[in-house]
LORO-944232 format. One record per atom (N, C-alpha, C): x, y, z; residue in one letter. Coordinates in steps of 0.02 Angstrom, whole numbers, padded with zeros to 5 digits, always signed. Each point is the difference from the previous one (the first is absolute). Layout:
<pagus>
XYZa/...
</pagus>
This chain:
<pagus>
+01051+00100+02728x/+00011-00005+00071x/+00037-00065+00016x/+00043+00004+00044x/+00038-00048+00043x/-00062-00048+00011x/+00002-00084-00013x/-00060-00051+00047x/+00043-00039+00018x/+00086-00009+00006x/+00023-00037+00022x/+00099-00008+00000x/+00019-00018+00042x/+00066-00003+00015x/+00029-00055+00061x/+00013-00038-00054x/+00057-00032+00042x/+00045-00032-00012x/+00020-00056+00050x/+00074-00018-00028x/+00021-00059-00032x/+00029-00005-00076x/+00025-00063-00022x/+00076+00018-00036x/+00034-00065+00036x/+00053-00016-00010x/+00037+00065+00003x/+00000+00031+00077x/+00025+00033+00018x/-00007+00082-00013x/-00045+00006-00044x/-00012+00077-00031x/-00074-00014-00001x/-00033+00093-00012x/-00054+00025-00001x/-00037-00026-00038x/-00055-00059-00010x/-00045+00012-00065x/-00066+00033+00016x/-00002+00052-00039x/-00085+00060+00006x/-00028-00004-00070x/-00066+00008+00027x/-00034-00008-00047x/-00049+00055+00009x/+00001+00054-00069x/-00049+00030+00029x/-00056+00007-00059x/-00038+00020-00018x/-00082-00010-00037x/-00049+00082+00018x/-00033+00011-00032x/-00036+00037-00028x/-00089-00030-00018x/-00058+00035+00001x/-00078-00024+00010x/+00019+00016-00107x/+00029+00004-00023x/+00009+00010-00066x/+00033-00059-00026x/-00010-00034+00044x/+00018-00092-00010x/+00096-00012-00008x/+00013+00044-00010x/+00090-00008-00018x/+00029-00016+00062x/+00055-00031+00005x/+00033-00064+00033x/+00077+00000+00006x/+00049+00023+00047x/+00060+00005-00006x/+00040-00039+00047x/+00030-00047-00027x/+00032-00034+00069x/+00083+00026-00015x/+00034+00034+00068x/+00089-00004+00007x/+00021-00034+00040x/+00057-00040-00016x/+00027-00013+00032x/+00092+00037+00025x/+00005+00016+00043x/+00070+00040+00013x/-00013+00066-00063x/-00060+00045+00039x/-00006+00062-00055x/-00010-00021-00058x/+00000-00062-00039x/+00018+00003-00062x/-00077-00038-00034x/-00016+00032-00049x/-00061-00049-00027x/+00005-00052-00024x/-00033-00064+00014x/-00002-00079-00015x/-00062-00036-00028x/-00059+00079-00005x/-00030-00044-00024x/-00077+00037-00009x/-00054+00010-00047x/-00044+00047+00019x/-00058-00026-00035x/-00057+00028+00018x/-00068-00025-00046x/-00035+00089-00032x/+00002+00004-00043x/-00033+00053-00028x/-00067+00021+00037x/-00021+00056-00018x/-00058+00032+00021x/-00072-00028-00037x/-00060-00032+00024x/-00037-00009-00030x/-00078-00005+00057x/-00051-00020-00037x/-00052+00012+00029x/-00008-00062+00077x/+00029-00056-00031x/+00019-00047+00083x/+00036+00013+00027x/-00002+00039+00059x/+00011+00021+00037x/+00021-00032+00063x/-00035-00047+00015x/+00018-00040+00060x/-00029-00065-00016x/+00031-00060+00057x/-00027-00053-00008x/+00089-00047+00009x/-00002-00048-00044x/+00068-00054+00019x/+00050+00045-00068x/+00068+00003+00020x/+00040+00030-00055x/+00055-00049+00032x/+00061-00008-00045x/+00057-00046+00011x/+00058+00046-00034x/+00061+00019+00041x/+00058+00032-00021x/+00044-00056+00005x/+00026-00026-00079x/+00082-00031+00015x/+00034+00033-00044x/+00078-00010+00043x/+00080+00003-00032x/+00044-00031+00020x/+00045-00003-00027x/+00060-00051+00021x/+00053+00041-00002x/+00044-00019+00057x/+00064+00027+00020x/+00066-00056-00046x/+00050+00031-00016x/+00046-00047-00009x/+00069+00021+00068x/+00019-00033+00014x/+00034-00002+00060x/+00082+00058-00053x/-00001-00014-00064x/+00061+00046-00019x/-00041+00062-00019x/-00060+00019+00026x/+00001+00063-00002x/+00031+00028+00067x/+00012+00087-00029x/-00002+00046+00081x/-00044-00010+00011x/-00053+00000-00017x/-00078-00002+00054x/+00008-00028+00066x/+00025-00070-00006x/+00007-00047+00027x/+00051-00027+00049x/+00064+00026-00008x/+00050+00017+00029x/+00073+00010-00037x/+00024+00049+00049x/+00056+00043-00004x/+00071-00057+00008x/-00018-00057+00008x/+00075-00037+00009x/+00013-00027-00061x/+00065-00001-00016x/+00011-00016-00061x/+00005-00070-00017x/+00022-00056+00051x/-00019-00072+00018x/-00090-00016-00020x/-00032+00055+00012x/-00087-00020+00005x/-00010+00005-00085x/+00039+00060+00003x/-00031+00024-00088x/+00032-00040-00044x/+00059-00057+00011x/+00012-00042-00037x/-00055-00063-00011x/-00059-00002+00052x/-00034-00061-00011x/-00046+00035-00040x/-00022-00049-00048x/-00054-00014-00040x/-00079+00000+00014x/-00015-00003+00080x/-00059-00001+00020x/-00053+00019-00015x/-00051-00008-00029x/-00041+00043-00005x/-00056-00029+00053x/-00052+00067+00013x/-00024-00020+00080x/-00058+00060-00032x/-00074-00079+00006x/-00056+00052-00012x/-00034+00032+00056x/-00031+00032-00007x/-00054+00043+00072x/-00039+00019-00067x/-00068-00025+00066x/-00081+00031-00010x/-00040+00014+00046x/-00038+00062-00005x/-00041+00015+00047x/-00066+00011-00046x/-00054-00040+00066x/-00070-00015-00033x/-00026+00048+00066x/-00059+00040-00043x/-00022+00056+00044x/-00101-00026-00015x/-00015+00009+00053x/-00085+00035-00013x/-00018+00060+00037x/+00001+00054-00036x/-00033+00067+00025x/-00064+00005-00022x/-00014+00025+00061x/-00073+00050+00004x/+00001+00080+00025x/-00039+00032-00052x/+00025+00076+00022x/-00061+00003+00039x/-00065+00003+00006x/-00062+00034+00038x/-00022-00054+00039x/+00024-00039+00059x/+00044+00024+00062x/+00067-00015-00045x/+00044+00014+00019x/+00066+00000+00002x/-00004-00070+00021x/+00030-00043-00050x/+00011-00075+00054x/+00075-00022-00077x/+00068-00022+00024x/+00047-00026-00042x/+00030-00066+00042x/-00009-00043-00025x/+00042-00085-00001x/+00058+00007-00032x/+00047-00035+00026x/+00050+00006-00057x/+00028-00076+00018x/+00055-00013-00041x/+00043-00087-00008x/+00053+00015-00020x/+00064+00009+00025x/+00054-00009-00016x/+00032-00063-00013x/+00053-00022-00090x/+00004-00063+00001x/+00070+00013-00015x/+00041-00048+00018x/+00088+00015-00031x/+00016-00079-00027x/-00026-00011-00065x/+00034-00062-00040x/-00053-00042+00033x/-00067+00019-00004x/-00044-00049-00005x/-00018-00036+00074x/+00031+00050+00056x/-00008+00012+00081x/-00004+00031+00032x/-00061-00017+00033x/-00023+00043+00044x/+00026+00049+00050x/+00014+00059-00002x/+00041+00024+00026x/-00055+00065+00031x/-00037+00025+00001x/-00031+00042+00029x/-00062-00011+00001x/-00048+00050+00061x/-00072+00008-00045x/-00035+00052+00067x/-00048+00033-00014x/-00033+00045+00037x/-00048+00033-00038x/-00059+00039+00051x/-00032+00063-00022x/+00015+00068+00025x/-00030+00044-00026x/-00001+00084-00003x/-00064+00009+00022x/-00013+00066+00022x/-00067+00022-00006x/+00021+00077+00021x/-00072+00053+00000x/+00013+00066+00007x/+00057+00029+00061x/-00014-00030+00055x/+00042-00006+00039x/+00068+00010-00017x/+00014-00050-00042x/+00101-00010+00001x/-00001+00068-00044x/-00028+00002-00054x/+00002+00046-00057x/+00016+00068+00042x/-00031+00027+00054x/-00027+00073+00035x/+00073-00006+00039x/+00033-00046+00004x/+00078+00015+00065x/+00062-00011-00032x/-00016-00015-00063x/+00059-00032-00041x/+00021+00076-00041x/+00083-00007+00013x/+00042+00049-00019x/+00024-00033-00038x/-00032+00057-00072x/+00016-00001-00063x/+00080+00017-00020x/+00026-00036-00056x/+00062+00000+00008x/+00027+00063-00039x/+00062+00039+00006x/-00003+00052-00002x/+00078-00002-00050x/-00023+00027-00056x/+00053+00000-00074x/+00073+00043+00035x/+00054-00011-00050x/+00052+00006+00003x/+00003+00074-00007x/+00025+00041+00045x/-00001+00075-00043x/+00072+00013-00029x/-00004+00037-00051x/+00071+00026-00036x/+00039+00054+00032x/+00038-00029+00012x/+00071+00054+00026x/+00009+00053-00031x/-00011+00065+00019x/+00029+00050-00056x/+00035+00061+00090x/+00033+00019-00070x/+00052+00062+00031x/-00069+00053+00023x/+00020+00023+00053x/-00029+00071+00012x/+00008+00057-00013x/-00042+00030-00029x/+00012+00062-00054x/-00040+00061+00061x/-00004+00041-00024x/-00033+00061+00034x/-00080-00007+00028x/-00017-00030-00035x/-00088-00024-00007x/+00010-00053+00061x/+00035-00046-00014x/+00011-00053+00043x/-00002-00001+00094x/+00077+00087-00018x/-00014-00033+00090x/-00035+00054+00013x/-00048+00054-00062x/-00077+00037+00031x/-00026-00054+00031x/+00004-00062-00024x/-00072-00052+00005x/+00019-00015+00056x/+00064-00035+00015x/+00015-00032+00050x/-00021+00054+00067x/+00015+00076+00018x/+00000+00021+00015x/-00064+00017+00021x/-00060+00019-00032x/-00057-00016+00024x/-00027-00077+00017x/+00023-00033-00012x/-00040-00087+00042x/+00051+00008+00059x/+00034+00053+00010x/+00049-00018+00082x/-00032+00045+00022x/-00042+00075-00010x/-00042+00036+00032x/-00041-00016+00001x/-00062-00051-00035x/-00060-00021+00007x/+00007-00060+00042x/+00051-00032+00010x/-00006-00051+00050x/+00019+00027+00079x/+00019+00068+00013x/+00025+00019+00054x/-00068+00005+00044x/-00022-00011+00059x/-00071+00020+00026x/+00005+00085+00005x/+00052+00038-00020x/-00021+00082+00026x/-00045+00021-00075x/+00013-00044-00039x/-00047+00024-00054x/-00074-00004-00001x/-00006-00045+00040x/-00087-00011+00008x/-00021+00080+00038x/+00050-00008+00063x/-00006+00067+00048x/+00009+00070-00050x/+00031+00008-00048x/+00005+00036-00042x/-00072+00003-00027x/-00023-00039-00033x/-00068-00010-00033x/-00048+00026+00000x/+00014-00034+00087x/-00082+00015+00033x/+00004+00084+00021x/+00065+00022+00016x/+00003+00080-00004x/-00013+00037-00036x/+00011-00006-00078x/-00011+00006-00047x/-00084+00019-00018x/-00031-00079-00014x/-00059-00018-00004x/-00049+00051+00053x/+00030+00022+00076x/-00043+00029+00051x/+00006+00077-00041x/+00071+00024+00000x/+00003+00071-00011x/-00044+00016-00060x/+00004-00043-00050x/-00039+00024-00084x/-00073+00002+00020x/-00031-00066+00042x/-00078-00008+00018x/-00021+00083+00034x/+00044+00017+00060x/-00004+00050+00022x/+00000+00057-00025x/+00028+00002-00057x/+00011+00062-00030x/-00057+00006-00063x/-00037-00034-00013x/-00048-00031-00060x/-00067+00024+00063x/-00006-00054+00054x/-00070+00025+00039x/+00023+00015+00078x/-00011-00020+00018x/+00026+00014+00070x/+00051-00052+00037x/+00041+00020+00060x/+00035-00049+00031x/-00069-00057+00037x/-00047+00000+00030x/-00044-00024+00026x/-00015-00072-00041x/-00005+00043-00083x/-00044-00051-00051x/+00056-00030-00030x/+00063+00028+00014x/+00059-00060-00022x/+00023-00038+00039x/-00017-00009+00081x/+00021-00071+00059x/-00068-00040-00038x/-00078+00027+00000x/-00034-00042-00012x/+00024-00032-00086x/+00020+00011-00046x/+00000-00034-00062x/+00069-00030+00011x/+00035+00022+00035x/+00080-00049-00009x/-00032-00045+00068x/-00050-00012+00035x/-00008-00047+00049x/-00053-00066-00046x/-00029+00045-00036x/-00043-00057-00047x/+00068-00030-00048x/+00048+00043-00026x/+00051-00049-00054x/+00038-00059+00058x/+00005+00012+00051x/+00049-00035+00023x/-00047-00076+00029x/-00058+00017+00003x/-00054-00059+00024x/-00006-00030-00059x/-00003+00037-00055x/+00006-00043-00065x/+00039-00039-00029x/+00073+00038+00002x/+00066-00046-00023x/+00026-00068+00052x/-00052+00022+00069x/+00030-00061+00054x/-00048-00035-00030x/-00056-00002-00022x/-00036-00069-00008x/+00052-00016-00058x/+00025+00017-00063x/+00036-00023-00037x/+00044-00044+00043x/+00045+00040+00010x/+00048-00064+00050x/-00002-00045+00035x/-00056+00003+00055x/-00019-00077+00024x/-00024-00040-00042x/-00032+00016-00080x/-00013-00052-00042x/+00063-00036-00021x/+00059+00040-00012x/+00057-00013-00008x/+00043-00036+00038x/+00005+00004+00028x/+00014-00038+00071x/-00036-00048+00013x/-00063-00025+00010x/-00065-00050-00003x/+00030-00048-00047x/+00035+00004-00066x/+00030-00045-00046x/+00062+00004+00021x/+00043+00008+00044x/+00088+00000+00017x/+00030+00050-00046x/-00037+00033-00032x/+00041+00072-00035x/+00041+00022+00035x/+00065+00022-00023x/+00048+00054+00065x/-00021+00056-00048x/-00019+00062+00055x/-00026+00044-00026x/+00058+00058+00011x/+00001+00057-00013x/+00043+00049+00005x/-00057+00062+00027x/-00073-00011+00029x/-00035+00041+00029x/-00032+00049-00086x/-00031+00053+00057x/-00026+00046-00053x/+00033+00068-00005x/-00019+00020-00066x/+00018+00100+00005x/-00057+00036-00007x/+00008+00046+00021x/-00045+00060-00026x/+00041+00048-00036x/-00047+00003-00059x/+00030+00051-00056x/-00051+00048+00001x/+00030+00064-00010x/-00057+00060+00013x/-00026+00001-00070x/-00068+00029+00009x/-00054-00011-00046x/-00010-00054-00052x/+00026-00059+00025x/+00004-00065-00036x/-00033-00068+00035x/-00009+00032+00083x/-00011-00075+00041x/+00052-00037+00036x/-00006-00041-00014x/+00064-00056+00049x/+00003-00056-00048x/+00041-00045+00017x/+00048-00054-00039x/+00020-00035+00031x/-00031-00077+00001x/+00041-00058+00039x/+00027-00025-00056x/+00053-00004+00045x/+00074-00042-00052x/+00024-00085+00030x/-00008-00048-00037x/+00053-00037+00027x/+00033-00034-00071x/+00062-00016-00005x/+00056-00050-00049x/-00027-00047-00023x/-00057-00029+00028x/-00030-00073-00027x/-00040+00028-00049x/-00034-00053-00051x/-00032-00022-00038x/-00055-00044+00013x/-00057+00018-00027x/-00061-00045+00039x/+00007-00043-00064x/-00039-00062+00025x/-00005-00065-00062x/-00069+00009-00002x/-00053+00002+00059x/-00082-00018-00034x/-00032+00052-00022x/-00054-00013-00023x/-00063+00079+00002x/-00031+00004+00072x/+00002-00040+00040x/-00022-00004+00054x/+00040+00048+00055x/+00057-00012-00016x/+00075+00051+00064x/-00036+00071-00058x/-00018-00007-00038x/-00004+00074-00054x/-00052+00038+00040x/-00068-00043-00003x/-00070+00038+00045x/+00020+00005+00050x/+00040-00061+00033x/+00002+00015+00089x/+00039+00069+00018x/+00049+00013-00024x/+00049+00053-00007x/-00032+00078-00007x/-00037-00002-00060x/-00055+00042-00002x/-00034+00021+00026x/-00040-00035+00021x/-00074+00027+00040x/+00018-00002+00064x/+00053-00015+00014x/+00017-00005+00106x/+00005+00095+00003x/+00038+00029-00048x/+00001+00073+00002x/-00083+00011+00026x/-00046-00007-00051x/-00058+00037-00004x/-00047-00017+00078x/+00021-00085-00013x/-00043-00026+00076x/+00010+00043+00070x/+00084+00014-00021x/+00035+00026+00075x/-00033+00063-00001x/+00004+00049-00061x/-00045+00055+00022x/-00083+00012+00012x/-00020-00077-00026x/-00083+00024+00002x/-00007-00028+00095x/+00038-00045+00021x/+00002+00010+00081x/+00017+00052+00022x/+00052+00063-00013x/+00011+00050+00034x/-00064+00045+00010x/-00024-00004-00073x/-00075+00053-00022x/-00054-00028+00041x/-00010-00070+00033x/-00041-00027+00027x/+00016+00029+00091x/+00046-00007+00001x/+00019+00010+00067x/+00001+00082+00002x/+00014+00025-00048x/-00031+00072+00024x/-00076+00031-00007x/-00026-00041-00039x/-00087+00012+00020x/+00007-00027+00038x/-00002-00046+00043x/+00003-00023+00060x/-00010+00058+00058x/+00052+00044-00015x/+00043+00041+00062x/-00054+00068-00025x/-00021-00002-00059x/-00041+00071-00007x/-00073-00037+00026x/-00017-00050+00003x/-00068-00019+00026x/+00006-00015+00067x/+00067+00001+00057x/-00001-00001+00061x/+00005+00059+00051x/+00051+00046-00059x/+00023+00072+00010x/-00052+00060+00000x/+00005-00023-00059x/-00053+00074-00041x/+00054+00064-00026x/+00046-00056-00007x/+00088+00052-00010x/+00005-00009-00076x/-00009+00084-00040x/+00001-00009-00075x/+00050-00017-00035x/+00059-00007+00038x/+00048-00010-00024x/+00021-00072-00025x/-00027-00052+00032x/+00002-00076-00009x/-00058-00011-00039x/-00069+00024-00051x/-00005+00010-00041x/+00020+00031-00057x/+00056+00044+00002x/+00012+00013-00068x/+00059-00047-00005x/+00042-00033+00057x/+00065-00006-00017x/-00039-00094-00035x/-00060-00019+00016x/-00041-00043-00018x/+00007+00004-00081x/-00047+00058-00012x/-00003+00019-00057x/+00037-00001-00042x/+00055+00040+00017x/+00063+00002-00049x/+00039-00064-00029x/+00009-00045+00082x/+00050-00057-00032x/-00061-00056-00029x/-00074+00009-00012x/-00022-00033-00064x/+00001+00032-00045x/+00001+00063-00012x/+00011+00030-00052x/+00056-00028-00039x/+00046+00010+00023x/+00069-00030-00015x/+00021-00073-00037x/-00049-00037+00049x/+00005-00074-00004x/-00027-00010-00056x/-00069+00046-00019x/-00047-00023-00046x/+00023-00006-00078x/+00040+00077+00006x/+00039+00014-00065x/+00046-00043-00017x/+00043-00031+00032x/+00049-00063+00018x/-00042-00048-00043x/-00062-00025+00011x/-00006-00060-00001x/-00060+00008-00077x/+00038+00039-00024x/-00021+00027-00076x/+00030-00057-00047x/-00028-00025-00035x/+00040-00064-00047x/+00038+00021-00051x/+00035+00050+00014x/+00059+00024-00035x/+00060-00023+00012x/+00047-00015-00051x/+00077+00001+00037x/+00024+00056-00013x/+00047+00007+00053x/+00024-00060+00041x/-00025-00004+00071x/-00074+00037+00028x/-00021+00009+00048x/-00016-00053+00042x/-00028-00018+00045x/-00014-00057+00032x/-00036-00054-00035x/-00070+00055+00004x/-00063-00036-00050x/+00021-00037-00049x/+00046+00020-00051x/+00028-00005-00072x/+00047-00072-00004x/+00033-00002+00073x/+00011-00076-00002x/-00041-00031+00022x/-00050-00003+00051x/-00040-00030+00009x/-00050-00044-00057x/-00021+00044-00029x/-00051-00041-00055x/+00037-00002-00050x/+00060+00019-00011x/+00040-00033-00057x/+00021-00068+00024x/+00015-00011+00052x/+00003-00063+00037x/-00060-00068-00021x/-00045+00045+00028x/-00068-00042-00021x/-00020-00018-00063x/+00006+00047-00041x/-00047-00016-00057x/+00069-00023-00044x/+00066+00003+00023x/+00039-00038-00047x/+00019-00074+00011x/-00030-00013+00063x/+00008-00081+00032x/-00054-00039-00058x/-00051+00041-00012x/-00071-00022-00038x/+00041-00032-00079x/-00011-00066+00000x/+00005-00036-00076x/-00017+00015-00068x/-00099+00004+00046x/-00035+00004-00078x/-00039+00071+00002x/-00025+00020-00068x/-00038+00038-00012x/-00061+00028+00053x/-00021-00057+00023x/-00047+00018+00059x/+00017+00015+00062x/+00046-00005+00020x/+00056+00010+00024x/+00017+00088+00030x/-00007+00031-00082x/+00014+00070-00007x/-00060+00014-00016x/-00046-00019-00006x/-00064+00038-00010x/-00033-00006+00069x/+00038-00018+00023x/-00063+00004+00096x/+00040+00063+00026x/+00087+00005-00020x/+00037+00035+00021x/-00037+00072-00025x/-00019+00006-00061x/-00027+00064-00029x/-00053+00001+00027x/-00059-00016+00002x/-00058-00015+00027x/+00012+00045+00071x/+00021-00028+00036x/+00033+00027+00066x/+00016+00062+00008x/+00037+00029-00061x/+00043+00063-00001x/-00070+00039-00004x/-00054-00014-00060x/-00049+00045-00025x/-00054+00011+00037x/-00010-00056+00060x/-00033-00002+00062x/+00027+00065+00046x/+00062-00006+00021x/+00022+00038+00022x/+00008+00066-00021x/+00006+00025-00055x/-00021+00065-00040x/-00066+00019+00034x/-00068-00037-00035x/-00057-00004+00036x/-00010+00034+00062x/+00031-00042+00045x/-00010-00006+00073x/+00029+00084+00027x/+00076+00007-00040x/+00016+00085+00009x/-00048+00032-00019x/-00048+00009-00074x/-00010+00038-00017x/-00087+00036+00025x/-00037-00068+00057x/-00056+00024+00031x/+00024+00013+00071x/+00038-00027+00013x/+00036+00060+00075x/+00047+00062-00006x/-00008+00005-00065x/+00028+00086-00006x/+00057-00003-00031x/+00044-00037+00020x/+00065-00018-00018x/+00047+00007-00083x/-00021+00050-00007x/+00019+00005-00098x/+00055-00021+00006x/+00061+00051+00021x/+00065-00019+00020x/+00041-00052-00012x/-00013-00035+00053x/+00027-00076+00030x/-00064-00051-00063x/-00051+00018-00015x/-00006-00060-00052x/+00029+00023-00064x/+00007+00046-00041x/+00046+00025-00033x/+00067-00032-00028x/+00014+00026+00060x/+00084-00049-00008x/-00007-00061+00025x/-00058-00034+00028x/-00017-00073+00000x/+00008-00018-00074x/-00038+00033-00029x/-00013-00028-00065x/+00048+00010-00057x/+00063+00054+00002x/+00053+00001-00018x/+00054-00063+00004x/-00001-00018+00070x/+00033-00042+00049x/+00004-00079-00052x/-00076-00026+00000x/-00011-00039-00020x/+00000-00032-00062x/+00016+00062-00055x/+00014-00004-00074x/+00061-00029-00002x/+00036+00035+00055x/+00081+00001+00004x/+00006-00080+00011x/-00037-00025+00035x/+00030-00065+00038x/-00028-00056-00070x/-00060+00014-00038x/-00003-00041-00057x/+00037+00014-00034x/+00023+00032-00030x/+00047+00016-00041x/+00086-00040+00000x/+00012+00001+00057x/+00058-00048+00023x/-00034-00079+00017x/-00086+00003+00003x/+00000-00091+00003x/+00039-00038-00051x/+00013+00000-00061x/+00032-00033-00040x/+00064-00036+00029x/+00035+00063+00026x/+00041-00035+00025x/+00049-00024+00055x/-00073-00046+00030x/+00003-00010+00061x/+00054-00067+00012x/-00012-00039-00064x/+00053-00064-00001x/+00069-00015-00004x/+00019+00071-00019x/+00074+00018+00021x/+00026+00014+00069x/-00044+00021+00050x/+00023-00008+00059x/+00022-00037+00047x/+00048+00005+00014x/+00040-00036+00070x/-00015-00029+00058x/-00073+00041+00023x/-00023-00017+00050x/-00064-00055-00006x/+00019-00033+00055x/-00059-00047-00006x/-00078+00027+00030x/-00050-00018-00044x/-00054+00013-00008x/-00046-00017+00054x/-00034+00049+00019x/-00072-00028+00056x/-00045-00039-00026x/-00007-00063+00035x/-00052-00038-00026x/-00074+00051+00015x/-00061-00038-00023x/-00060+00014+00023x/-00024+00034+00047x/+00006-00074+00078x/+00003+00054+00038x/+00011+00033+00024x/+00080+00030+00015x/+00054+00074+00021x/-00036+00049-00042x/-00014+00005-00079x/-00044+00031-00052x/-00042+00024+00027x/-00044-00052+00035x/-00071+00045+00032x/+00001+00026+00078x/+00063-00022+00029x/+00017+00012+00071x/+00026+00095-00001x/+00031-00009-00073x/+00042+00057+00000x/-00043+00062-00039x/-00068-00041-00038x/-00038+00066-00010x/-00044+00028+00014x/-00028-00049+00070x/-00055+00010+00073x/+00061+00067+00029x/+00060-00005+00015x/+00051+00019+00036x/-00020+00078-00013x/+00035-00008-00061x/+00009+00075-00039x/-00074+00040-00014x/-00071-00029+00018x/-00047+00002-00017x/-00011+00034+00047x/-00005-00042+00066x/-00012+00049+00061x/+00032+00043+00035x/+00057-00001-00020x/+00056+00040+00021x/-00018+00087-00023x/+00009-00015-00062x/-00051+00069-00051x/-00079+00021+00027x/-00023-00045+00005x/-00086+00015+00042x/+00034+00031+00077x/+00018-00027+00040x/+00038+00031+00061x/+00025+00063-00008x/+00034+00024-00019x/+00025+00055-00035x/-00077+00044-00011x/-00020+00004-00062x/-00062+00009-00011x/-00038+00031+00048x/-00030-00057+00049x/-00062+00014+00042x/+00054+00049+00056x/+00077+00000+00012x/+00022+00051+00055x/-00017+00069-00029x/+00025+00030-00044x/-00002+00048-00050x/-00062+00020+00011x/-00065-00047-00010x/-00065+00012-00027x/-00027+00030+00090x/+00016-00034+00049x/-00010+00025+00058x/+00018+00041+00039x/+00062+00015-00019x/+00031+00077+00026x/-00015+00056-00015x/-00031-00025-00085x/-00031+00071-00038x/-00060+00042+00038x/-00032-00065+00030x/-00076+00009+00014x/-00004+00038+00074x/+00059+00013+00012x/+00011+00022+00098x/-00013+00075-00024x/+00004+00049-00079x/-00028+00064-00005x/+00066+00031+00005x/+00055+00001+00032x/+00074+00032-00024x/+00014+00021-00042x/+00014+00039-00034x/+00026+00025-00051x/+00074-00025-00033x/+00021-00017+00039x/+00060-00034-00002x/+00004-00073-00033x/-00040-00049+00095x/-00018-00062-00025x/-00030-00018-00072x/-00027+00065-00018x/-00047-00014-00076x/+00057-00011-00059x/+00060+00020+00001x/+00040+00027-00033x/+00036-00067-00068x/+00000-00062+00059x/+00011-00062-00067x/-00025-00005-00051x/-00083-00002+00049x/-00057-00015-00046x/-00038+00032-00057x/+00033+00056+00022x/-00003+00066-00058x/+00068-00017-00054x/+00045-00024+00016x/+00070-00023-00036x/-00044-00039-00058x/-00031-00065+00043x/-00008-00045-00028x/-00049+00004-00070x/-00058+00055+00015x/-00051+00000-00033x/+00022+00081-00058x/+00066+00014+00016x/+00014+00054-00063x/-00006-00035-00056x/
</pagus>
């Protein structure tokens, strides 16, 4: 991951690093200087190199590249990954020439710098491609989509039960996007793809695990308020219809927030339990998962603990290698902020399902019967 960029002697120097301890400083794109991967990880590190004034590095005049100069730079860093805290010292020939900190903050707004792409001719494939990113960026395609998405729902169960499930996707993909937006994302909105769901898109790149959960779970949050606000309307009404449409978009949500990828859930506690350092770390993370098995499996729930417990193999299995990632890591407490979050979010879900069943419908029963096949 990017922890830093700025400016000496007129060009870019970035530096970017890895929780796998490795260390890359460029200057003008070009590498100047690096520390291997090892178990120290953070703490005081020191990058020098020296410029000679007759390199190109250094300049393009041919008067400059005749001098002899040579001209050192060093930068002295102290990082901390769990909070996020980086110092840095810029020195040019043994002067002081810079100095500042970082923290999660800069990391979450900072636009990562974006590689050179290769020129090539357009072949047949080419302007297919081009040709679809000029129809997927048009807005009649969403309108396309959602026509799409209505006619197939309709034709699968009824027109009735396809406004209610394309009204739960679209409450879902908007919480995506205001998370997106909440960090200055430019978003390109959502789609609905028939029998697939919806899809928020935006061009950016997140840097933390933190934009990762927030991004995530705003989907699930946004629908477990819709499901709340329609028990609401079936406990003011007595109108069955704002219970099932209750029902359904936790239904929905619940499956979502399955710790599979690439589902919601699936980044979520891959988030979490890959911020985690040590061994204990991932054993509270498992602990957790097998609780939760548990907890499905005396409220009926085979189902959904099932592929809980599928879910969760999946996400140890990739702990190894969590230190290759880009993104910067949730300390402690985001860790436990974010697995109260996802904790009750799933219980919410849960107890809607569990209460709609109990109204005697045949219908309303219909999740909970999903759930417990």
């Amino acid at each position: 991951m990017e922890l830093l960029n700025i400016d000496c002697l007129g060009k870019k120097l970035r530096l970017e690093a890895s929780l796998a301890g490795w260390q890359q400083l460029f200057w003008d794109n070009q590498l100047v200087s690096q520390h291997v991967a090892s178990e120290n990880n953070e703490g005081k590190f020191s990058h020098h190199f020296e410029l000679s004034a007759a390199s190109p590095l250094l300049a393009e005049d041919e008067n400059k590249q005749e001098e002899a100069k040579t001209i050192s730079i060093e930068l002295n860093i102290d990082v901390k990954w769990q909070p996020f805290d980086l110092k840095y010292q810029l020195m040019v020939d043994g002067q002081h020439q810079l100095e500042g900190k970082r923290n999660t903050k800069d990391i979450e707004q900072q636009q990562p710098v974006t590689p050179v792409k290769e020129v090539r001719k357009p072949g047949l494939m080419g302007l297919a491609s081009l040709g679809f990113k000029l129809l997927k960026s048009a807005k009649v395609i969403k309108v396309v989509l959602a026509g799409a998405s209505l006619a197939a729902y309709s034709w699968l169960f009824s027109f009735q039960f396809a406004l209610a499930l394309i009204a739960c996707l679209v409450v879902h993909e908007y919480g995506h996007v205001r998370a997106m937006k909440y960090f200055g994302m430019k978003t390109k909105g959502f789609y609905l793809i028939p029998f697939m769901g919806g899809m928020a898109l935006t061009d950016e790149k997140i840097n933390t695990r933190w934009q990762d959960v927030m991004i995530s779970i705003m989907g699930p949050t946004f629908g477990l308020f819709m499901s709340l606000a329609c028990l609401m309307g079936y406990w003011l009404t007595d109108n069955v219809f704002f219970a099932a449409l209750a029902s359904l978009s936790a239904l929905l949500n619940l499956f979502n927030m399955l710790p599979i990828l690439p589902l919601d859930g699936g980044h979520i506690i891959k988030s979490i339990s890959f911020s985690m350092n040590s061994s204990v770390g991932l054993s509270i993370c498992i602990a957790g998962a097998v609780l939760g098995v548990v907890i499905c499996y005396m409220f009926g729930f085979t189902l959904f603990g099932f592929l809980l417990a599928i879910g969760s193999i999946e996400i140890v299995l990739e702990w190894r290698a969590r230190h290759q990632s880009h993104l910067l890591p949730l300390d402690k407490y985001w860790q436990l902020f974010s697995a109260v979050w996802y904790a009750l979010t799933v219980a919410g879900f849960m107890g809607i399902i569990w209460l709609t069943a109990d109204s005697g419908d045949q219908l309303l029963s219909l999740p909970l019967k999903i759930l417990q096949s």
